[in-house]
SEPAMI-368823 format. One record per residue: residue number from 0; x, y, z of N, C-alpha, C, O in turn. Coordinates in Angstrom, 2 decimals, decimal comma, padded with zeros to 5 digits. Layout:
<r pos="NUM" n_X="X" n_Y="Y" n_Z="Z" ca_X="X" ca_Y="Y" ca_Z="Z" c_X="X" c_Y="Y" c_Z="Z" o_X="X" o_Y="Y" o_Z="Z"/>
...
***
This chain:
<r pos="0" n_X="-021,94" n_Y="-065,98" n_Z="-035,78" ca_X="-020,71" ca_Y="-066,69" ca_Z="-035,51" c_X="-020,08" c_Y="-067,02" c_Z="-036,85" o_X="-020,75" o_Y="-067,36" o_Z="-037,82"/>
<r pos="1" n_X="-018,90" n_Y="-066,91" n_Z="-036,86" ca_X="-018,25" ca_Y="-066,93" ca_Z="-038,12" c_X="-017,48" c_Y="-067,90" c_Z="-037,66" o_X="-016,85" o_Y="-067,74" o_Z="-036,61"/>
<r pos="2" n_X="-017,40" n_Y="-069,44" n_Z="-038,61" ca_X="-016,24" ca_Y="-070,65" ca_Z="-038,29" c_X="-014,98" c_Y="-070,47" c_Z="-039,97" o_X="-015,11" o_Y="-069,82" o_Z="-041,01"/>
<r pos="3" n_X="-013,96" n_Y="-071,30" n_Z="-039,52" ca_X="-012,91" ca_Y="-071,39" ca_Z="-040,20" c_X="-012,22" c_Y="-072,33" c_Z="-040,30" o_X="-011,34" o_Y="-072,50" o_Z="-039,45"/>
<r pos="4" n_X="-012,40" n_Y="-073,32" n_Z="-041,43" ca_X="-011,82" ca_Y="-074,32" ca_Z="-041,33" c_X="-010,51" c_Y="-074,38" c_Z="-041,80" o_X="-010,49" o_Y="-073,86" o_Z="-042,91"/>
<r pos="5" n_X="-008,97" n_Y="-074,94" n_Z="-041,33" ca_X="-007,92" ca_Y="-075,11" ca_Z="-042,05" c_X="-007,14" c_Y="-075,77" c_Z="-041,57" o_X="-007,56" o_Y="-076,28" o_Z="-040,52"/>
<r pos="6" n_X="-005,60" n_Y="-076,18" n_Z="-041,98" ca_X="-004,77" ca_Y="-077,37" ca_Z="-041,47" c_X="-004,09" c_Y="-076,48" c_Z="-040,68" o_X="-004,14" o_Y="-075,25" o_Z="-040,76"/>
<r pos="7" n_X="-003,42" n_Y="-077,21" n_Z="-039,86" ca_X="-003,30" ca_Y="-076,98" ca_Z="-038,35" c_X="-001,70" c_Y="-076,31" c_Z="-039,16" o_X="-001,42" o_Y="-076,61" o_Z="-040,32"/>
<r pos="8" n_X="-000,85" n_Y="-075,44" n_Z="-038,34" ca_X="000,64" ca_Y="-074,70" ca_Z="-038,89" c_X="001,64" c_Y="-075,75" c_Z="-039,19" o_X="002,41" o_Y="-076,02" o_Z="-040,12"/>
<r pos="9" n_X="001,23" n_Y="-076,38" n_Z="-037,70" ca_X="002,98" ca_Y="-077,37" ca_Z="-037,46" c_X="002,57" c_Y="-078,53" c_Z="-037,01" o_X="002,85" o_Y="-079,03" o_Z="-035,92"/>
<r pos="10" n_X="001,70" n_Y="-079,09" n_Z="-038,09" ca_X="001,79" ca_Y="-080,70" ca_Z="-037,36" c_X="001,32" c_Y="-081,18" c_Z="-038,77" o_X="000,63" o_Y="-080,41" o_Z="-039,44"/>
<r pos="11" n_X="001,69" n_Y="-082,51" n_Z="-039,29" ca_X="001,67" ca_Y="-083,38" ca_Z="-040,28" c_X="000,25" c_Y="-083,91" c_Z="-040,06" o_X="-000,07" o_Y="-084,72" o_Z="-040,92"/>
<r pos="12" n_X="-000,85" n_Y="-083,62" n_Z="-038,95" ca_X="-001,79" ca_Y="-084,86" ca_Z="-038,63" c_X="-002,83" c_Y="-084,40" c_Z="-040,20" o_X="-002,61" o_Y="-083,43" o_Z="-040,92"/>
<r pos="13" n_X="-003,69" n_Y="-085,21" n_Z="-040,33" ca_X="-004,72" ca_Y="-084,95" ca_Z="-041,39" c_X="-006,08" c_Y="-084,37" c_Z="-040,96" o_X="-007,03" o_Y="-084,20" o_Z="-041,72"/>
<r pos="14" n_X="-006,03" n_Y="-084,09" n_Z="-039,61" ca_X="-006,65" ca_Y="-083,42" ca_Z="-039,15" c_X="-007,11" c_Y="-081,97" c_Z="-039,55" o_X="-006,00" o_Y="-081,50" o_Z="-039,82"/>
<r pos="15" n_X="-008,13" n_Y="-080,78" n_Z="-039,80" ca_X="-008,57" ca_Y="-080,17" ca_Z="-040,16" c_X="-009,35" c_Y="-078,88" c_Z="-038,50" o_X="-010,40" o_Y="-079,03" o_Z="-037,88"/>
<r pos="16" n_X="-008,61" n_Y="-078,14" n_Z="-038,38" ca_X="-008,37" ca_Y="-077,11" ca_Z="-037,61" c_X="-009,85" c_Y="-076,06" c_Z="-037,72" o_X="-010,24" o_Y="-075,66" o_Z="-038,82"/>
<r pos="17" n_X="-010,41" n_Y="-075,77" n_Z="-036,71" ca_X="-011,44" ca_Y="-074,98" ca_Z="-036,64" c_X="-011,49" c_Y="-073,95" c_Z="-035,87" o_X="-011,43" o_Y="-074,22" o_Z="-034,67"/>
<r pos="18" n_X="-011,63" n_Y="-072,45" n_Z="-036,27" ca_X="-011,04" ca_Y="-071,52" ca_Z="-035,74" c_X="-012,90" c_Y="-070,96" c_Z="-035,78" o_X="-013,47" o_Y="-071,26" o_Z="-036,83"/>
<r pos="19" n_X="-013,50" n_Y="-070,45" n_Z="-035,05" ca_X="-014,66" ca_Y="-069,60" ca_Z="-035,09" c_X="-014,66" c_Y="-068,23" c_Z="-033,93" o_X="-013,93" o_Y="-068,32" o_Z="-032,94"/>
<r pos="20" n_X="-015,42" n_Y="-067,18" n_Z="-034,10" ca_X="-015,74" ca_Y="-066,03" ca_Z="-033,20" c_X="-017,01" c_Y="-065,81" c_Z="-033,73" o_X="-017,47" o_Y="-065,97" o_Z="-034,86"/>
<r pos="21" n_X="-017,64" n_Y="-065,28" n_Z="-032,37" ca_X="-018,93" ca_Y="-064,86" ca_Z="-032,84" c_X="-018,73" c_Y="-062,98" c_Z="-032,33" o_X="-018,16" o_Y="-062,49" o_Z="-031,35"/>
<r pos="22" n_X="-019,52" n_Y="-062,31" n_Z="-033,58" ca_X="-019,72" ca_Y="-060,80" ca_Z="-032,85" c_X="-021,17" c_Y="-060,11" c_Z="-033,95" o_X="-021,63" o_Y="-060,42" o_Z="-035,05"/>
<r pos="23" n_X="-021,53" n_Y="-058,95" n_Z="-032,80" ca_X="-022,23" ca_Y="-058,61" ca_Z="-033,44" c_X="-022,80" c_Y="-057,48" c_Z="-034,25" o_X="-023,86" o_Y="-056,90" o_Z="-034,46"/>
<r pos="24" n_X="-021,49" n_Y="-057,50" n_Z="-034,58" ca_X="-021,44" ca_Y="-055,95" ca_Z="-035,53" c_X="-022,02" c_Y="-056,32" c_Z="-037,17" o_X="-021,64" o_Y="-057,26" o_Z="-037,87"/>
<r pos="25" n_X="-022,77" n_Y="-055,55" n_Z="-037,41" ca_X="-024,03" ca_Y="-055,64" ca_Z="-038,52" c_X="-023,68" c_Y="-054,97" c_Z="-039,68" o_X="-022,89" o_Y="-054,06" o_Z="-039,43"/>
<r pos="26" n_X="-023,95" n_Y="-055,08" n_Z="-040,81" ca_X="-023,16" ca_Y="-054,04" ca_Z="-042,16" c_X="-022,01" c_Y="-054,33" c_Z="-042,35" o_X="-021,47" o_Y="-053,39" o_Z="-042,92"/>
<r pos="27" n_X="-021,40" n_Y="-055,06" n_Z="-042,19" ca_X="-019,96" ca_Y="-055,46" ca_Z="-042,66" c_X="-019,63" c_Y="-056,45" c_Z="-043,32" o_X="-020,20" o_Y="-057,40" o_Z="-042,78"/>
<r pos="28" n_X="-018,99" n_Y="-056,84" n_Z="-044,25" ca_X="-018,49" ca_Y="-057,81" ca_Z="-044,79" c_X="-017,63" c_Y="-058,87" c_Z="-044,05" o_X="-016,90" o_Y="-058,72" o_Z="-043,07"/>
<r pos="29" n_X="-017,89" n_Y="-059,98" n_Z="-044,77" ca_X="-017,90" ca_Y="-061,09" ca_Z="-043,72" c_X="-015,32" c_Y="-061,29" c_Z="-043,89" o_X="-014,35" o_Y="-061,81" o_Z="-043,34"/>
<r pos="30" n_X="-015,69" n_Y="-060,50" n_Z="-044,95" ca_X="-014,01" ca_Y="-060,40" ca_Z="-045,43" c_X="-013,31" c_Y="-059,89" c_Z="-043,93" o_X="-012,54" o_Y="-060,45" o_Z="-043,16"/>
<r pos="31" n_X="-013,95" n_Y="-058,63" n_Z="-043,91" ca_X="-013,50" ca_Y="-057,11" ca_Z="-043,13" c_X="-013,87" c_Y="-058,31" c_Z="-041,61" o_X="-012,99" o_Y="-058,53" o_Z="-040,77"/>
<r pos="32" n_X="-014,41" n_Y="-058,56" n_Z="-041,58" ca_X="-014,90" ca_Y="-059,70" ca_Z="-039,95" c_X="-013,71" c_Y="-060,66" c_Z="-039,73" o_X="-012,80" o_Y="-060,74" o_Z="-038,91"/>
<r pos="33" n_X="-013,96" n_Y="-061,12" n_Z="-040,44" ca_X="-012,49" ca_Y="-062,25" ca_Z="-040,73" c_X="-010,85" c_Y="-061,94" c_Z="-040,79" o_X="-009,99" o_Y="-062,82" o_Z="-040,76"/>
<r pos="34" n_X="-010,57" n_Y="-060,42" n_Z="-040,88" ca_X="-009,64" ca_Y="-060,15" ca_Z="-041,02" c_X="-009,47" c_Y="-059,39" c_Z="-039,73" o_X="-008,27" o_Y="-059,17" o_Z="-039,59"/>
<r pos="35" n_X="-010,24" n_Y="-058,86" n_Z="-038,64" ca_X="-010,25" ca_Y="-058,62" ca_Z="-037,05" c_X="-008,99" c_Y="-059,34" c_Z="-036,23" o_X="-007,95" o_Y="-058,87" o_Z="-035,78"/>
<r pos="36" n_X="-009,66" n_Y="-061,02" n_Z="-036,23" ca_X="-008,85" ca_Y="-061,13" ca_Z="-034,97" c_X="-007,38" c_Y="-061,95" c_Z="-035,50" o_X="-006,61" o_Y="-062,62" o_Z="-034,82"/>
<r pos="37" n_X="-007,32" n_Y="-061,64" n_Z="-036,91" ca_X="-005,45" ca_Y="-061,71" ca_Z="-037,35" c_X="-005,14" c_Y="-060,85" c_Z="-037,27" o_X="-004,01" o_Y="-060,85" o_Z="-036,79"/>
<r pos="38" n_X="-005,67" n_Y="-059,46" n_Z="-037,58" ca_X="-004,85" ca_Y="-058,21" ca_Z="-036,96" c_X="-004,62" c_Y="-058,74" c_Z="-035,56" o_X="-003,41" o_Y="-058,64" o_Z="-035,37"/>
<r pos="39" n_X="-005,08" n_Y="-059,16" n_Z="-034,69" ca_X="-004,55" ca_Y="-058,92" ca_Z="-033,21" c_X="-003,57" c_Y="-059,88" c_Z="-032,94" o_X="-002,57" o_Y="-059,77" o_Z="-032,24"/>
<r pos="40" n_X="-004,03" n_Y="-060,95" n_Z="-033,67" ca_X="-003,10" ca_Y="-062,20" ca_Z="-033,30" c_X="-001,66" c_Y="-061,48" c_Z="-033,99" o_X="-000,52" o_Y="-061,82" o_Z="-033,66"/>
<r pos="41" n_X="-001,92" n_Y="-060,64" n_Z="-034,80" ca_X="000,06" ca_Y="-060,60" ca_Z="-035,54" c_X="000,47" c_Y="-059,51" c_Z="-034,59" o_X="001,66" o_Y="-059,43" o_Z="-034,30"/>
<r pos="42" n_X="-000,52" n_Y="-058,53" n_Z="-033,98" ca_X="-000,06" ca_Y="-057,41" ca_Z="-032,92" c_X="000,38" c_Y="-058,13" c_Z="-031,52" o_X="001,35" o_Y="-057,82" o_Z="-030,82"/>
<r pos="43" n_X="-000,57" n_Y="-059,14" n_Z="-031,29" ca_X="000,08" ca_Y="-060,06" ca_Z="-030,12" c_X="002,00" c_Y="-061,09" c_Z="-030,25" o_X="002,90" o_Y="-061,29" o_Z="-029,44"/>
<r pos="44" n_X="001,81" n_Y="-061,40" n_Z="-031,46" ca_X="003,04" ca_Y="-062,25" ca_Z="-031,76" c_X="003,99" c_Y="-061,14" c_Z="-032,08" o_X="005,13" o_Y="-061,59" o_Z="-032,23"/>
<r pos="45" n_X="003,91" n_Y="-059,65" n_Z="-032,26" ca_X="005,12" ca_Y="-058,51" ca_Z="-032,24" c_X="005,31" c_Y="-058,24" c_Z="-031,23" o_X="006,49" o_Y="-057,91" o_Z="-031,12"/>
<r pos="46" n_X="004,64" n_Y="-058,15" n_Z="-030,06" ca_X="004,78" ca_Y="-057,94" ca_Z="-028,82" c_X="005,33" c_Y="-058,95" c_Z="-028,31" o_X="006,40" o_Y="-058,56" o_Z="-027,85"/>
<r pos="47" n_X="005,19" n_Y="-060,19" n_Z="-028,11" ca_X="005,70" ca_Y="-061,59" ca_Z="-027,41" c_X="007,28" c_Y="-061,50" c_Z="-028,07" o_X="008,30" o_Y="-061,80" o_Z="-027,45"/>
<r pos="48" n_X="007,22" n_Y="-061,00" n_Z="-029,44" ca_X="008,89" ca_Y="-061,13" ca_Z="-029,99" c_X="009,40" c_Y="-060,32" c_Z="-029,59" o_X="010,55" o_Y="-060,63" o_Z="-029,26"/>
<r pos="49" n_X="009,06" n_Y="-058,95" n_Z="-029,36" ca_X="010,01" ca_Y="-057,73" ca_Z="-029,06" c_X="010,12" c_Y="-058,25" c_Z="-027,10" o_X="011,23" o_Y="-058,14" o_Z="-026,57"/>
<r pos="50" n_X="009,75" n_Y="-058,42" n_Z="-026,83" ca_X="009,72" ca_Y="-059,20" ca_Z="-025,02" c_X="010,50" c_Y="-060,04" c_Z="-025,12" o_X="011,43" o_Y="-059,91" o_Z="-024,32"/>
<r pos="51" n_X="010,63" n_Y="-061,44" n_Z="-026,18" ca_X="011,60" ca_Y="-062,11" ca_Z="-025,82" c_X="013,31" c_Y="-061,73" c_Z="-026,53" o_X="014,34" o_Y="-062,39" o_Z="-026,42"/>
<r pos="52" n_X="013,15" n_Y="-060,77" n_Z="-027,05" ca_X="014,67" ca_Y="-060,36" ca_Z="-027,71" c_X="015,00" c_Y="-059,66" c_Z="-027,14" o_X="015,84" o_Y="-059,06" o_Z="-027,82"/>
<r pos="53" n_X="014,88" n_Y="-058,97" n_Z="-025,64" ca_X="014,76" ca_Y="-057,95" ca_Z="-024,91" c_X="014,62" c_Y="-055,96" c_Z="-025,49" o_X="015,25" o_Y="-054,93" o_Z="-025,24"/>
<r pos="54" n_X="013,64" n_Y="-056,28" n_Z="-026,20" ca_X="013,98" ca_Y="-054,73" ca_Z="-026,93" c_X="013,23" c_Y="-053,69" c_Z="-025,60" o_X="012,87" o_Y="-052,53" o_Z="-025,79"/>
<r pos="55" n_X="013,15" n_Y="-054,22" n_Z="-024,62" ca_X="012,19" ca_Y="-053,19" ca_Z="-023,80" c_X="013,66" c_Y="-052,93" c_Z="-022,78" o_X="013,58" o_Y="-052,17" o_Z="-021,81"/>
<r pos="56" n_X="014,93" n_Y="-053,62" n_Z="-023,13" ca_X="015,71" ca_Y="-053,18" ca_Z="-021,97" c_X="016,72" c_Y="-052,22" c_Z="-022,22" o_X="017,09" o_Y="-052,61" o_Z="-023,33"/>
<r pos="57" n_X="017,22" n_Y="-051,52" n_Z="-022,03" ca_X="018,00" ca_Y="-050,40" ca_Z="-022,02" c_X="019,42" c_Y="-050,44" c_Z="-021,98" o_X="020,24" o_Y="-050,42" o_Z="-021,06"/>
<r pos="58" n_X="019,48" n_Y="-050,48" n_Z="-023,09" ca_X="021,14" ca_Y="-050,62" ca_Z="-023,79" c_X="022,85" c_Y="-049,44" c_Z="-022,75" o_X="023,12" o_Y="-048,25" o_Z="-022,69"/>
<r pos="59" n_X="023,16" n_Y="-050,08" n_Z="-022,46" ca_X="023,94" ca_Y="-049,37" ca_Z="-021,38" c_X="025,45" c_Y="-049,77" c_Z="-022,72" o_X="025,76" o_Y="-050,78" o_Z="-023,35"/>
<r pos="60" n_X="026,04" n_Y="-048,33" n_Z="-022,63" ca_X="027,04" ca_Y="-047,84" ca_Z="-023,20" c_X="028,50" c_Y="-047,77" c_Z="-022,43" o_X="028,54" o_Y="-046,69" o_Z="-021,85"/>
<r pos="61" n_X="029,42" n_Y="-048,35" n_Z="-022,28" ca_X="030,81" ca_Y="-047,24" ca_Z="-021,26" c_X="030,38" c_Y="-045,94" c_Z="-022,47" o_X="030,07" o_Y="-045,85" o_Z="-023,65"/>
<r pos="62" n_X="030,70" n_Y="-044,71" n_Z="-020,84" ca_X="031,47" ca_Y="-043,61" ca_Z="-021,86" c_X="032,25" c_Y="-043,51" c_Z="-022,27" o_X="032,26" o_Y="-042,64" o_Z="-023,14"/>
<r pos="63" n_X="033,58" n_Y="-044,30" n_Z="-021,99" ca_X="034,92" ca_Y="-043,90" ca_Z="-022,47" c_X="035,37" c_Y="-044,95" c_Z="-023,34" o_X="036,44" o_Y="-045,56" o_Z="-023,47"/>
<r pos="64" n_X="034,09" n_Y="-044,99" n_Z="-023,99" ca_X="033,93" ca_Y="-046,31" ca_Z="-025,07" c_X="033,79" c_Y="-044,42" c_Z="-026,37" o_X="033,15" o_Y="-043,38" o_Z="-026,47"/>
<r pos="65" n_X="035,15" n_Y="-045,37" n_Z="-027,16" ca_X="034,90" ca_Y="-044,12" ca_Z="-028,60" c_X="033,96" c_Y="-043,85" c_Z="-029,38" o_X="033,86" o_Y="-042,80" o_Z="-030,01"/>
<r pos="66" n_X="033,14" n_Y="-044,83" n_Z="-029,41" ca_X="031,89" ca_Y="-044,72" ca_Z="-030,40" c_X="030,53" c_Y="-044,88" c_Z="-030,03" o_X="029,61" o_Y="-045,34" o_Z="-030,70"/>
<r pos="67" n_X="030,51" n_Y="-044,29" n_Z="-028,45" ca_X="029,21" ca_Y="-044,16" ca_Z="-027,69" c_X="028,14" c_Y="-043,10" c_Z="-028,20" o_X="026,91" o_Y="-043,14" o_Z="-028,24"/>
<r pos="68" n_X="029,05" n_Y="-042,17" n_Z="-028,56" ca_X="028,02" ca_Y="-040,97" ca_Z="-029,20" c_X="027,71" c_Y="-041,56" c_Z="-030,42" o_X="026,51" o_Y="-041,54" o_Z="-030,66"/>
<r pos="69" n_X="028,62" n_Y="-042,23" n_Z="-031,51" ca_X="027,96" ca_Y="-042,76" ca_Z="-032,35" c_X="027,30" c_Y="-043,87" c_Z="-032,57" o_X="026,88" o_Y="-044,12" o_Z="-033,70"/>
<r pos="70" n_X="027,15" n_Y="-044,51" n_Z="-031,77" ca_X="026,37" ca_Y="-045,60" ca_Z="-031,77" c_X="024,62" c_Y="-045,08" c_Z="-030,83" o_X="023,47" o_Y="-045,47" o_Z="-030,99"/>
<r pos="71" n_X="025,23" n_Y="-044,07" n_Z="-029,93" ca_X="023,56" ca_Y="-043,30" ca_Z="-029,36" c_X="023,30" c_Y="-042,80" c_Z="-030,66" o_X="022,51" o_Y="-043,60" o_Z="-031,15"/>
<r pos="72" n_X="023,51" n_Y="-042,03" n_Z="-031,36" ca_X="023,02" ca_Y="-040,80" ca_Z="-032,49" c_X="022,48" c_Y="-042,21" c_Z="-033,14" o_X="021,39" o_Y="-042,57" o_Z="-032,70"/>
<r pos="73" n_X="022,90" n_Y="-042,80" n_Z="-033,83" ca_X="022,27" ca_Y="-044,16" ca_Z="-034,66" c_X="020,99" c_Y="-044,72" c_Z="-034,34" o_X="020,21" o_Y="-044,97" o_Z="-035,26"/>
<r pos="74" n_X="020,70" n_Y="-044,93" n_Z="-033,25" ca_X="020,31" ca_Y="-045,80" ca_Z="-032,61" c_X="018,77" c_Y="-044,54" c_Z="-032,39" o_X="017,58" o_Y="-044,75" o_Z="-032,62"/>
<r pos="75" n_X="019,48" n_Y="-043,27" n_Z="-031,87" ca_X="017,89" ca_Y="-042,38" ca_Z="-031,98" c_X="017,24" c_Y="-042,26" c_Z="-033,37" o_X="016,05" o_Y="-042,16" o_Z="-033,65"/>
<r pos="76" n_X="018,45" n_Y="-042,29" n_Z="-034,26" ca_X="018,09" ca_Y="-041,97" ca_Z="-035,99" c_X="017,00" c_Y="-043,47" c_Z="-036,35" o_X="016,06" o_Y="-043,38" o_Z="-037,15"/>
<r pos="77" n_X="017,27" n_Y="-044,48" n_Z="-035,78" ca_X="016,24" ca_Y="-046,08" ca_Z="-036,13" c_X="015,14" c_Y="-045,60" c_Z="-035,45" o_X="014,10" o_Y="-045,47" o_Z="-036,11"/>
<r pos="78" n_X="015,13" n_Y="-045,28" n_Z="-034,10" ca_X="013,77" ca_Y="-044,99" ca_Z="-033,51" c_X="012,69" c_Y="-044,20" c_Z="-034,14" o_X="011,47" o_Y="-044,37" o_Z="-034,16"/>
<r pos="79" n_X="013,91" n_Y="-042,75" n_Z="-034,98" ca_X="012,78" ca_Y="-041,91" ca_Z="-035,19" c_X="011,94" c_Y="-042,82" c_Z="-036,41" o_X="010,71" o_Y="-042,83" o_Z="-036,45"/>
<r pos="80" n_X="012,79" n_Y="-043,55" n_Z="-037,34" ca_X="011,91" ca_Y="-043,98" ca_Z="-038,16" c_X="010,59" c_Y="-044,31" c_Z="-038,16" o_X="010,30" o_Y="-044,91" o_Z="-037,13"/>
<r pos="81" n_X="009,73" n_Y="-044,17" n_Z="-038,85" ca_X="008,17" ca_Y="-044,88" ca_Z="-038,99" c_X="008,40" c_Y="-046,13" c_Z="-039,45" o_X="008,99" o_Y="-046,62" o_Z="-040,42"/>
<r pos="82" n_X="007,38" n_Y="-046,81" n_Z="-037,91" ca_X="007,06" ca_Y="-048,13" ca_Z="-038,13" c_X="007,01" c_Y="-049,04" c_Z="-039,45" o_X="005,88" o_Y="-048,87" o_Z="-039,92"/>
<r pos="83" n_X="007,76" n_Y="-050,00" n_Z="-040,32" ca_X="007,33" ca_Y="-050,32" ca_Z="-041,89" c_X="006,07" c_Y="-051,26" c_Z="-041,70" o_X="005,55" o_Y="-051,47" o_Z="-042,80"/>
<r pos="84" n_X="005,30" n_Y="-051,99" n_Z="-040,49" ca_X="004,26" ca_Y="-053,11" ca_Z="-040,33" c_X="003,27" c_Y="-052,20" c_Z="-039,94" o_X="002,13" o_Y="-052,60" o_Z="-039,67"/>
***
């Protein structure tokens, strides 16, 4: 079991925050262990943000809007990009 002590994000108290997991994977550094479940927690908080800004909903265009093709062509050109996180 690996514990973690630290001050809490958003609160002034003087209180001292304790975060622990236990696992049992063997040969590893206790760094590489510790750095597990913040990868998930920052993959969980990209997901909760892209859900609440609605990026999962589907952008509806008029056609006889002048800059529909250019604003689609744009918009596939961001997608293709690779992820920068």
């Amino acid at each position: 079991m690996i514990v973690r002590k630290g001050r809490p994000h958003f609160t002034d108290a003087e209180v001292m925050r304790l975060t622990c997991f236990a696992t049992n994977t063997q040969h590893t550094p206790i760094a590489v262990l510790k750095l597990r479940p913040r990868q998930r927690t920052r993959a969980e908080d990209r997901i909760r943000a892209a859900r609440a800004t609605g990026r999962r909903r589907i952008l509806r265009l008029a056609k006889h809007w002048p800059f529909a093709d250019v604003f689609t062509e744009a918009l596939g050109s961001l997608t293709a990009l690779p992820n920068p996180g």
